[in-house]
N, C-alpha and C positions, 0 to 999 in steps of 0.2 A: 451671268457670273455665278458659279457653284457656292452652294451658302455650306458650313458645318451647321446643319443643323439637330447637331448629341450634342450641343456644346456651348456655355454660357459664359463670360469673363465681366465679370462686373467688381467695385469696389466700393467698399460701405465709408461714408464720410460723415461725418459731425462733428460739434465743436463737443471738449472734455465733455466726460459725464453726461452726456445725454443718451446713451442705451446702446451704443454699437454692438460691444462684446459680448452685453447678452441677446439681444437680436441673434447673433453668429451661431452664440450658445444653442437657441431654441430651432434657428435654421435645421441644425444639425442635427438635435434630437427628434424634429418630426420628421425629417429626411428619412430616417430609421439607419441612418450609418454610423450609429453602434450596436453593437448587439445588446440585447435584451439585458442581461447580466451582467452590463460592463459596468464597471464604475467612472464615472467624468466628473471632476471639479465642475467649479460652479466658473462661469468667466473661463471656460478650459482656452482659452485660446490666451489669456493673458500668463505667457510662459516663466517669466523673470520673475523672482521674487519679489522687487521694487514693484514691479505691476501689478502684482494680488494684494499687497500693503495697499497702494495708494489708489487701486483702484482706476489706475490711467492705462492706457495704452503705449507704450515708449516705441517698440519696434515693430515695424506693418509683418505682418501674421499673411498666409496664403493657406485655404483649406478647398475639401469639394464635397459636395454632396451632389448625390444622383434625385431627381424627380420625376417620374412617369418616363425614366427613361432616356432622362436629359440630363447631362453632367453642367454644375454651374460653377464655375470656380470664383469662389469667393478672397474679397482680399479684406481685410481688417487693417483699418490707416489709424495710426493716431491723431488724436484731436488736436493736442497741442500744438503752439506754432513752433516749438521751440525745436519739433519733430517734422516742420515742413518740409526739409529736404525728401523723406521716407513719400511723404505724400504725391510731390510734383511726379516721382517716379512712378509711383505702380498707376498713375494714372494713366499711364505710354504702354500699361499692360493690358488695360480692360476696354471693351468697347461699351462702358455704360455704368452711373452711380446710383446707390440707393443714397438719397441725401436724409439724414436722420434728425427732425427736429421734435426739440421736446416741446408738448402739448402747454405745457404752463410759459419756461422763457423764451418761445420763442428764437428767432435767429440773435446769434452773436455773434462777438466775434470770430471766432472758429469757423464759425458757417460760412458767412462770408470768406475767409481767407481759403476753405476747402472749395468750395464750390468756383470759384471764382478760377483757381486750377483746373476745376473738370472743365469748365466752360471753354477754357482755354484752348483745351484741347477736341472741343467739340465732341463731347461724351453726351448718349444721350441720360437724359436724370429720370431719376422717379422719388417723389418724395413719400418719406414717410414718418407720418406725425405720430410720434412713441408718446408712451405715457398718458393714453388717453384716459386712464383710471386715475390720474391725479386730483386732487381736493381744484378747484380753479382751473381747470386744463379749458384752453379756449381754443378748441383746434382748428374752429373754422376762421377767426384771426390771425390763428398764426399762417395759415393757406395762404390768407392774403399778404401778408408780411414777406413768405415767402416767394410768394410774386414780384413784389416790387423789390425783393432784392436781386430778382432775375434780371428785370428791368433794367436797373441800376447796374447791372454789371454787365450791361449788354447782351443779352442771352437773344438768338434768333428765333425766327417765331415757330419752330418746330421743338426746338428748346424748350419753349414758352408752353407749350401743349402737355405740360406733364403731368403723367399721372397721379393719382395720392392714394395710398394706403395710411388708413388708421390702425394703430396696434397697439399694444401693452407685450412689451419685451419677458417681462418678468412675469406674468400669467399665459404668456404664449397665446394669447388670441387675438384676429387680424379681420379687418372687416375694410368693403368701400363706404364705410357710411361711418358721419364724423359725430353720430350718436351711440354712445359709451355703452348702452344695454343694446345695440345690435352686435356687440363683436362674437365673432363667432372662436369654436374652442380649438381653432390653428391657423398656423400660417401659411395655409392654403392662398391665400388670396394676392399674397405678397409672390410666391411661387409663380403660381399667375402672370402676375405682373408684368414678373422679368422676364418669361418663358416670352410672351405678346410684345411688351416692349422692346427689349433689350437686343438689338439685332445679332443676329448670329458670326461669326470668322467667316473672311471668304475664304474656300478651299481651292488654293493654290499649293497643292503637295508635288505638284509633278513639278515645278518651277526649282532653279537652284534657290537650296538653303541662305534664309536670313534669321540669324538667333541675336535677339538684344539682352545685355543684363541688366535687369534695373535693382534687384538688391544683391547683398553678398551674405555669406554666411561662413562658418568656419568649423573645420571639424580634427580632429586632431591626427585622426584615421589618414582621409583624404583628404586635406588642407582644405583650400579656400573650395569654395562650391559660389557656382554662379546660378541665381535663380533670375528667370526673364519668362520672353515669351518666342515660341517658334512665328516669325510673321510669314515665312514665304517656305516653300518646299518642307522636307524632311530630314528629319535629324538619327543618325543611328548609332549604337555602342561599336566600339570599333572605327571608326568612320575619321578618316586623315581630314583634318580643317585647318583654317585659317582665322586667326582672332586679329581682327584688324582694330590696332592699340589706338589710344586717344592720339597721343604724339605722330601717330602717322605711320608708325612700323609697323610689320606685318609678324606675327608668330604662327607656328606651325603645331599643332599637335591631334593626337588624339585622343576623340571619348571616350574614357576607360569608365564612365559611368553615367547615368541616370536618371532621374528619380520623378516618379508623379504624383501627385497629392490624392489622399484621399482620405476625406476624415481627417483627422492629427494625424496621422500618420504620411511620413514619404514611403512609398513599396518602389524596387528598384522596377524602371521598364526598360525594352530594348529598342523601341525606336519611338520618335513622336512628329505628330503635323504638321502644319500652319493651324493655327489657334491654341496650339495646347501650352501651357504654364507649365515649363521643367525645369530643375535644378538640374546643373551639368557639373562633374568634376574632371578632375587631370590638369588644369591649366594654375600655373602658381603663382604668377603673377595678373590675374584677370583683374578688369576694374568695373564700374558701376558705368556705363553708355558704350563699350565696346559691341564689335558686332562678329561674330562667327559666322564664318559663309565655306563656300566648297574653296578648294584650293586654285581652281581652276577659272573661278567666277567671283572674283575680290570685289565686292560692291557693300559699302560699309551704310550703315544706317545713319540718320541726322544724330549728333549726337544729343545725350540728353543731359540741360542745363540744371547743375546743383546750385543749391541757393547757396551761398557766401558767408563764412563766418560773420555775427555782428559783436559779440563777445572776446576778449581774451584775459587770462590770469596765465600768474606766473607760477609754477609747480617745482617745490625744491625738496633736496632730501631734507630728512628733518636733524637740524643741527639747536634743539632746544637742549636744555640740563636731564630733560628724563627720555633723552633719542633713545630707541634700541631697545625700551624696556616692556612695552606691552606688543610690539608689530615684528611679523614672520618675517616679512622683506623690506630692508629697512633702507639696501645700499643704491647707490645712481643708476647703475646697470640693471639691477630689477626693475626698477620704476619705471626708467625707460622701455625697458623690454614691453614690461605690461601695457605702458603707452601705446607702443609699435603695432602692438596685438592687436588693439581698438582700435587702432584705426586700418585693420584688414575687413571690419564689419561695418565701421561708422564712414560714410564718405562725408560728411558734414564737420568733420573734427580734421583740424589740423596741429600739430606737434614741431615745434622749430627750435633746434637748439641756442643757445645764446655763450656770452661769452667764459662762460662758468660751468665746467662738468657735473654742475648737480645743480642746475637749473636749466627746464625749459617752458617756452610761451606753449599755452592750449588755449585754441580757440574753438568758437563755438556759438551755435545759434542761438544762445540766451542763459541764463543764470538754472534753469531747469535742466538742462542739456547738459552742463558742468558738472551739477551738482548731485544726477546722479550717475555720472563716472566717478566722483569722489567716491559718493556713498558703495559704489559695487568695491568700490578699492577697499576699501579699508573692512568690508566683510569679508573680501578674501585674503584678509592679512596685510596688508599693505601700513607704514607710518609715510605720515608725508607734512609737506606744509604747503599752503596755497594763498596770495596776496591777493589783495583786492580785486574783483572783478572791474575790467573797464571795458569802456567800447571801440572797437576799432575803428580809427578815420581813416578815409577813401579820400583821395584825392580825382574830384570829376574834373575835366576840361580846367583844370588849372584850380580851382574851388576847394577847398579844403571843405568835407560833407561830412556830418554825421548821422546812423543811424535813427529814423523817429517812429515811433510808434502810434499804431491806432486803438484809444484808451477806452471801453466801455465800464462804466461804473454805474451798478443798481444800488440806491440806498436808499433807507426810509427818509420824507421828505426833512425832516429837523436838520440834516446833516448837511444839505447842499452847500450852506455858506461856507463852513468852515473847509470841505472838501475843495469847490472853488477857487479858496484862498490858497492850499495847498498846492494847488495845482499849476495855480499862477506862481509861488513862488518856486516851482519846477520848470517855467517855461512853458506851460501847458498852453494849448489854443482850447479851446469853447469850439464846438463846428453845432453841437443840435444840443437841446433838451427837451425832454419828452414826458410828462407830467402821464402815470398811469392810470391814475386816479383811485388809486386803492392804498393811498398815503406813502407808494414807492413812485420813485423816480428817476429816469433814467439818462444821464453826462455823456456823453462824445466826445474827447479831446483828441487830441495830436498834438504828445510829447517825444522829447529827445528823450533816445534812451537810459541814457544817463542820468537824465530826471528820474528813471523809477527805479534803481539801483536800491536800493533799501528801503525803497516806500511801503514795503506792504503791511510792516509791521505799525508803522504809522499809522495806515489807510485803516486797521484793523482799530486800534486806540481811537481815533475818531470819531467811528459809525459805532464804537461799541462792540463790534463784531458781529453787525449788521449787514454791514453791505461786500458785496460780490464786485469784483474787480476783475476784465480779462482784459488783454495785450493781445498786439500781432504785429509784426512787423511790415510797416505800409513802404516808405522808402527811404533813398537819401536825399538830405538835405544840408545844404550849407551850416556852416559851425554857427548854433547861436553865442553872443558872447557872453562871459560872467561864469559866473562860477554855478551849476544847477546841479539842486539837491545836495544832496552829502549829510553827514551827520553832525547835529548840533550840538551835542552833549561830549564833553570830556570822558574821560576814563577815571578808574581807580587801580593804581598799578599796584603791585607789590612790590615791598623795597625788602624784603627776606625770602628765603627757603627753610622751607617746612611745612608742620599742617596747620590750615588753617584751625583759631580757635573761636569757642563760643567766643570769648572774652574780647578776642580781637575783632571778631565783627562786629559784637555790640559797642565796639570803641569809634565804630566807622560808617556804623548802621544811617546816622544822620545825615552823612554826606551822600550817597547816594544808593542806586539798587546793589545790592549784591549778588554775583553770579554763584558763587560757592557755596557749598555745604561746611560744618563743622568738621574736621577729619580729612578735607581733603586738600591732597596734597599741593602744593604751590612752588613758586620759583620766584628769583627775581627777575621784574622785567613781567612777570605774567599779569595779564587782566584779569583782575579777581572783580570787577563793578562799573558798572556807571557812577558818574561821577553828575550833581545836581546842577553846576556850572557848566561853562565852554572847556574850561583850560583842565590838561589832565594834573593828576594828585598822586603823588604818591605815600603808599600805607602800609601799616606794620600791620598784615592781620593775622599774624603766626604769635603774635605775644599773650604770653598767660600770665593771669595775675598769681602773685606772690603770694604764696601764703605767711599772713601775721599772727601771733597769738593774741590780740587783740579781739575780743569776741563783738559782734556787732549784731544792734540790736533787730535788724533786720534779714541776718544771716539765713536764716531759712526759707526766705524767700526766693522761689524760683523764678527764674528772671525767661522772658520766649524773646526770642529772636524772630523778626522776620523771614517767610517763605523767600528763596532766595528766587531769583530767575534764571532757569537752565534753557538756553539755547538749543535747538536740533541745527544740525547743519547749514541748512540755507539760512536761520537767521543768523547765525554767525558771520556766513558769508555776505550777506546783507549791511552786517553792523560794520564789517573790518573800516581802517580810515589808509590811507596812504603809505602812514609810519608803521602798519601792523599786517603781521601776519597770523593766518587760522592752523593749528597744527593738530592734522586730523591723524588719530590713530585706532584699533580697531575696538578700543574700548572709551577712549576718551576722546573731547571735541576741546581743545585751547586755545582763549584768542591770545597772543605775546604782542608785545613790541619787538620791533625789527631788531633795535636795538636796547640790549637787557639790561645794561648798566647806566644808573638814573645819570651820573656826569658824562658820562656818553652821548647820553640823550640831547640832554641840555645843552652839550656843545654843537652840537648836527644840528640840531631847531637853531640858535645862533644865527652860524652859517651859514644856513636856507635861509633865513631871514635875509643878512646880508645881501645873501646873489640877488636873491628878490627886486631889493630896495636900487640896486645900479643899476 
């Protein structure tokens, strides 16, 4: 069988923050595929602004670099699970992963839940232990670590055979030897690696055409763009095909374009092989697992399984007292529009209208995945409002199931009780604990998801802002009963409009945190606070004191108020309770009551109560 041997397809995997994008970074730059005099950000592959902020990878990235004459095309996954759907795919692209673990934590969650996908699909691995410059880096533990997670996930014994590169992403030096003063000054060795390991495309071009998409992209020029892999024959511009649809129908058209990677950059080409990674446009309504073949030899590929909403919230226009006043697009029909848009790039996002032209259900892979298509919304101008996050139940074999999660939590050892305790009062199971001996500690649970709905800001208060918490979604399980997690503390509502004053917060300071500043503006119905009870409160904090002519002996004293607590997005969305909605705009983040007017209120809780009680 004829091998492509110019030609590499691999994919970089690891859980958050363990070094992918600069790994990619340094690929790149000893590659020499830029020139001399270019300028390249740092992480250049992380393109979104949200991804240079936070440092995460949100959308999988495809680049190339040449090596001795070898093209490798590189793909860039995100860590998160929240982004797994991105991952299961480009793994249907590559024949082979660099698994990335860091030299101090160790495999996590992420590792597991990435690797666990390559395995699946029988890619071969190669590991490579980053960060071997770290203060504690134990990289011949982690080797081992990462063996028995091969083990454990059932990896075959050719699997099992993998090689290890040690590296420092960030100083760009790569060695086989897991001592820190051997690395040598590039990533030569990792080059190597893949070139020896990584087996090559078979070159079947003379065969009729099979083209898979596994991600989408969108351009405003040439609309949607399908980026996959050529597996079988040849693909050309000009060239009449057939895109055989999910549903089973058959479209016709042709390549009016092409595109191949090289460096950051796409350059347009005219034709490509079996093995080559291209982006194709013309086609306008393409999806994510369809297959392009000749017209004449309709043979469509297995398709490829996207993972399933576990999240959804409800997204409305914003109908508070200050609608309209700081957001460009404020009406149903943009919102929507901009919906519709996202999901020509996200196939993990679903959008379902409901019985109310300016509300619909978004779901979605987890509270990260939501939260930031809020946050891109509301920097491109968008007002909006959004309700509690919940989880969706599936109905298995007649079972009513809900999403659960697989919980890893590192904390210094003081903390385990009380985290424990929390954990059980989430539903949590206990499966390992693992004593490191360097006074951290390492928890394993398996929670509903719904237990960790707001947990993190807790999990953070407990350990002191200590300990490290990651998720992934393991599977479904039948409904546990009771009510899990949720938030324990009342509110402090506003029962006026206007702006909040010193006076009135120090009138309410007692009762609990305050969200507001002095000066800023309020409604009735809006949450200006937590409240130190269960049951919410409502408060006058727009009232200012009167002035008397009465002189007082203490008149000159300046009176401080407490530092208020400002919320960023996710914990907002964290905090919201059932009766409340977050109304997100492109300058301000507000939690309200659903309903604003306090005898309103009062009556609806009633009522609920009632139905409850029959």
């Amino acid at each position: 069988m004829k091998k492509r041997d110019d030609i590499r397809n691999i994919a970089i995997i690891a859980h958050v923050d363990h070094g992918k994008t600069t790994l990619v970074d340094q690929l790149l730059h000893q590659s020499g595929t830029f020139r001399t005099n270019e300028h390249v950000d740092e992480r250049a592959m992380d393109s979104n602004d949200l991804e240079k902020e936070r440092g995460i990878t949100i959308l999988a990235k495809n680049t190339a670099v040449q090596y001795n004459g070898i093209r490798v095309n590189i793909m860039d996954t995100p860590g998160h699970a929240d982004f797994g759907g991105e991952v299961e795919r480009i793994m249907k692209m590559v024949d082979g992963v660099l698994l990335v673990v860091d030299a101090y934590e160790g495999c996590m969650p992420q590792t597991r839940f990435v690797l666990k996908k390559a395995l699946e699909q029988k890619l071969t691995p190669i590991v490579v232990v980053n960060k071997i410059d770290r203060d504690f880096a134990r990289p011949d533990e982690v080797v081992d670590e990462v063996l028995d997670l091969f083990i454990e996930l059932g990896a075959n014994e050719e699997q099992l055979e993998f090689p290890v590169v040690f590296a420092s992403a960030i100083n760009g030096t790569a060695s086989l030897d897991s001592d820190p003063s051997q690395q040598r000054e590039n990533m030569n060795d990792i080059f190597e690696t893949i070139i020896e390991n990584i087996p090559a495309p078979i070159d079947n071009r003379d065969e009729p055409l099979q083209y898979q998409v596994a991600m989408l992209d969108y351009n405003d020029y040439v609309g949607r763009i399908g980026i996959g892999r050529v597996f079988r024959g040849t693909m050309k511009v000009g060239q009449q095909v057939s895109l055989m649809k999910l549903d089973g129908s058959v479209k016709e058209f042709r390549v009016t374009k092409m595109f191949g990677f090289f460096g950051l950059k796409r350059e347009e080409i005219q034709e490509a092989y079996s093995g080559d990674l291209v982006a194709v446009s013309g086609m306008e309504d393409i999806n994510v697992g369809e297959t392009v073949c000749p017209t004449d030899h309709k043979e469509a590929l297995p398709v490829l399984r996207i993972d399933e909403p576990t999240l959804q919230m409800t997204f409305l226009t914003n109908n508070s007292p200050f609608a309209g006043r700081e957001g460009k697009w404020i009406t149903s029909r943009k919102i929507e529009e901009r919906l519709l848009d996202e999901l020509q790039t996200d196939v993990s996002l679903r959008v379902e209208n409901t019985d109310s032209p300016d509300a619909w259900i978004v779901s979605g892979r987890g509270e990260l995945h939501l939260s930031i298509l809020i946050e891109n919304m509301r920097r491109e101008g968008y007002e909006l409002q959004v309700s509690k996050p919940e989880v969706i139940i599936k109905e298995i074999d007649g079972v009513r199931c809900e999403p659960v999660e697989r919980v890893q939590i590192d904390i210094p050892e003081e903390h385990t009780g009380s985290i424990m305790e929390s954990m059980g009062a989430r539903k949590g199971e206990m499966l390992d604990m693992v004593n490191n001996g360097n006074g951290q500690v390492r928890l394993i649970f398996m929670v509903p998801a719904r237990g960790l709905i707001g947990y993190t800001t807790e999990f953070l208060t407990l350990t002191r802002g200590f300990g490290i918490m990651n998720h992934s979604f393991d599977s479904y399980q039948p409904v546990q009963a009771g009510q899990v997690g949720g938030r324990r503390q009342g509110v402090l509502v506003s029962m006026e409009s206007g702006k909040a004053s010193t006076y009135g917060i120090m009138q309410v300071e007692d009762r609990g945190v305050i969200f507001v500043e002095p000066g800023t503006e309020v409604y009735e119905g809006m949450i200006v606070g937590e409240h130190t009870r269960e049951n919410d409160l409502t408060v006058n904090i727009v009232k200012v004191k009167h002035a008397t002519n009465v002189r007082s002996a203490t008149k000159d004293q300046t009176t401080v108020i407490k530092k208020p607590r400002i919320m960023t997005l996710e914990e907002s969305l964290e905090y919201l309770n059932d009766d409340e909605y977050c109304e997100v705009t492109p300058q301000s983040i507000r939690l309200r009551k659903k309903i604003l007017d306090k005898n309103e209120r009062e009556k609806a809780a009633k009522k609920k109560k009632l139905a409850s009680q029959q």
